[in-house]
C-alpha positions in Angstrom: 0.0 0.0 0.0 1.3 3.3 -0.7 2.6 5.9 2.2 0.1 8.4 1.8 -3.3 5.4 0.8 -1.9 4.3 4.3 -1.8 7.6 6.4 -5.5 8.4 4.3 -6.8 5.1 5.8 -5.6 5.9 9.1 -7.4 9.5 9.2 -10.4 8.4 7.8 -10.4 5.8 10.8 -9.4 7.6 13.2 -12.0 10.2 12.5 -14.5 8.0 12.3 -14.0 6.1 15.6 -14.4 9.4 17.0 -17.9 9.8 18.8 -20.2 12.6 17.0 -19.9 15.2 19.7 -16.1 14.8 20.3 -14.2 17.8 20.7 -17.6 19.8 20.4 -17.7 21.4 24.1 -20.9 23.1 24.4 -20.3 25.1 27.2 -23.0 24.1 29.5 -22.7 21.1 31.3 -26.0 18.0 31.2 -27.2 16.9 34.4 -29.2 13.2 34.0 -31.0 11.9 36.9 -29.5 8.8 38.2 -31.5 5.5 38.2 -32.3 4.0 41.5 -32.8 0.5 41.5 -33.8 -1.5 44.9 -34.0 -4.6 45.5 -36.0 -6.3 48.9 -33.6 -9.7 48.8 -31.6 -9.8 51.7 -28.2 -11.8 52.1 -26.3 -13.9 50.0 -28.4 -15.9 47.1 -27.5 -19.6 47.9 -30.1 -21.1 44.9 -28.0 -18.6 42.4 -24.7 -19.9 43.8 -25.5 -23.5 43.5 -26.4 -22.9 40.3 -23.8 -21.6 38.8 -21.8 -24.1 40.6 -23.6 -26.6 38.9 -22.9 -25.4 35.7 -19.5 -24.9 36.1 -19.0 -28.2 37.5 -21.3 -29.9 34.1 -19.2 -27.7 32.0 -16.0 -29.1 32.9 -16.6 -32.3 32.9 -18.4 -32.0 29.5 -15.0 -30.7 28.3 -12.4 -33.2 30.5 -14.7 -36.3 28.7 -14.4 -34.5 25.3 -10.7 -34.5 26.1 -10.7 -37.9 27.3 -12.5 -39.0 24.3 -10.5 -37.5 21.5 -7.0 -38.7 22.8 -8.4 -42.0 23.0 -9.7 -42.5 19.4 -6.1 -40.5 18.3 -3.8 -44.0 18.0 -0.5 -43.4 19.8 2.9 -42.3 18.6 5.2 -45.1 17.5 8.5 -44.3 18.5 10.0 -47.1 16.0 9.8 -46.7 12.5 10.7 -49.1 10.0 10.5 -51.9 12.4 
């Protein structure tokens, strides 16, 4: 690619990875009201944890018999050739 194709594509995306109102400063500043979110749960959520722990364990030992299964079908290597 030529030197100054290259530096074109750079500006062009660099400029547009820019967000539209970059740079613009308009002076006054925008207040938004936060979002309050509550929530009437109280402690630690044991059902959530056990399932996740569930999943994590099924997911591993999906994965560990996939392993298991693929070295098994792949024959071994023969160290002597020839022979």
């Amino acid at each position: 690619m030529h030197p100054t194709r290259l530096i074109q594509a750079l500006v062009l995306t660099a400029a547009l990875a820019l967000p539209s109102g970059a740079g613009a400063d308009t002076g006054t500043p925008t207040h938004e009201t936060p979002i309050v979110v509550r929530v009437d749960e109280q402690g630690f959520g044991w059902t959530d944890a056990a399932i996740g722990a569930v999943a994590g364990t099924g997911a591993t030992l999906i994965t560990v018999g996939g392993v298991a299964l693929v070295r098994l079908r792949r024959p071994l290597p023969s160290h002597e050739k020839g022979a």
